[in-house]
N, C-alpha and C positions, 0 to 999 in steps of 0.2 A: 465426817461419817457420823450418822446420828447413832444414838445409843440403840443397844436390842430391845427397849421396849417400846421406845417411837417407832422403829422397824419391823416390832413385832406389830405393832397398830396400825400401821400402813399397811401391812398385809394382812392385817383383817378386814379395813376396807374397801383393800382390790379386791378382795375373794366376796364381802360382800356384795358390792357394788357389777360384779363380774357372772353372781348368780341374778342379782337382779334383774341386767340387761336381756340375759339366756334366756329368762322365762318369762319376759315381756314379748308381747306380739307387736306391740308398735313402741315409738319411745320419737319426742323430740327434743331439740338439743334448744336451748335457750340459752339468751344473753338477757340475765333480770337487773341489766341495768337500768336506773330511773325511778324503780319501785320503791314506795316508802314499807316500814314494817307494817301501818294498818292494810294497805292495800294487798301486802304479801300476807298479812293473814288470813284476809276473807279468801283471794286466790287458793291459799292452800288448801283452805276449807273447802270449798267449793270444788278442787279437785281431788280431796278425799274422798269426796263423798261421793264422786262419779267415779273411784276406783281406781283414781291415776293417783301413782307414787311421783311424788312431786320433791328432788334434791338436789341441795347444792354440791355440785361437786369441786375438787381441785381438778385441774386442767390432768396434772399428772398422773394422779389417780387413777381418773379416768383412761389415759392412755394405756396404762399396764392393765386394767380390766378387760381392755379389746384388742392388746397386744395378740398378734395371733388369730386373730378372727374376723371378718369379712366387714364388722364395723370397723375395721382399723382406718378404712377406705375415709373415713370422716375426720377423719384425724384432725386437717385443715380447721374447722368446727370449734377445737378444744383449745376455746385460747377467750383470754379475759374474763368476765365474770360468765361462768357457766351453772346451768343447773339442768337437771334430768325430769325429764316427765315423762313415768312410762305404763304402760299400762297393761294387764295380761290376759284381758279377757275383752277389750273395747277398743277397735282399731281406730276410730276416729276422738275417742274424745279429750283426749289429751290436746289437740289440734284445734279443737272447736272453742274448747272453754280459753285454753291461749289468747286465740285469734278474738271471740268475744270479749276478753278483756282488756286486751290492746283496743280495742275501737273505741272501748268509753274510757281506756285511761290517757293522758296527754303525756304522760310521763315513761311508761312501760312501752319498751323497746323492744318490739315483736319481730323476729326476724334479720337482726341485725348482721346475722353470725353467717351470713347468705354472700359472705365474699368469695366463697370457694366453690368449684363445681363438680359436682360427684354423678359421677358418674352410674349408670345401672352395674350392677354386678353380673354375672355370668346368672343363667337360667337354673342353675343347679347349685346355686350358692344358698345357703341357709337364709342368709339376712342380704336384704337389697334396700336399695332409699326406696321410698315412697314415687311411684309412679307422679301421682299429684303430689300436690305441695300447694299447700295454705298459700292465700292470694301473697307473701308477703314473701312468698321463696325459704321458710325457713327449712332448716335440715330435720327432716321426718326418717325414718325407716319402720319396713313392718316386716316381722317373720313370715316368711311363707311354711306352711304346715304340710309336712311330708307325707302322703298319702301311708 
């Protein structure tokens, strides 16, 4: 049992990581296996600066963030090296700058995490995967916005 202030930090995380996802309108799930530190840092940069939140997460973390909530559905997803990219005002660009990165890098593993199949969610569900999906099948989702 870890002490109360590792657990206190782990549920600052989830609750972090839990509002982040809420108020992102799109968000993809990556596997940044491959990538060196210079290449993960232009990456970053370059998706900061298009307004996508770009984090590494633990697989667990993450799961207790969407415990309860219709990304739970991606579960399958949250395994091996993961990181989040999400974004709250730009449905595509989290997906574009990825996918452009992957084509010029030999090493960044775009899509890998595309072992599972997820399913559409109900029409009246908050969050559903991405109709489309980046030529590579990776796991997308976008909020739909409730009149």
């Amino acid at each position: 049992m870890p002490n109360a202030i590792v657990l206190e930090k782990k549920q600052q995380q989830v609750a972090a990581l839990s509002e982040n996802v809420s108020a992102a309108v799109t968000g993809v799930i990556v596997d940044y296996k491959g990538i060196d530190v210079a290449d993960d840092t232009a990456l970053r940069k370059e998706l900061r600066e298009n307004g996508v939140q770009y984090t590494v997460v633990k697989n667990t973390i993450l799961r207790k963030a969407v415990e309860g909530t219709d990304l739970a559905e991606m579960e399958p997803f949250f395994n091996g090296t993961t990181a989040l990219a999400t974004s709250t005002d730009d449905h595509v660009a989290a997906a574009r700058i990825l996918n452009n990165y992957a084509e010029k890098s030999e090493t960044f593993i775009f899509g890998s995490k595309a072992g599972a199949s997820v399913e559409p969610l109900s029409p009246s569900a908050e969050w559903r995967p991405a109709r489309k999906r980046a030529p590579s099948s990776v796991p997308i989702w976008q909020q739909q916005k409730r009149p």
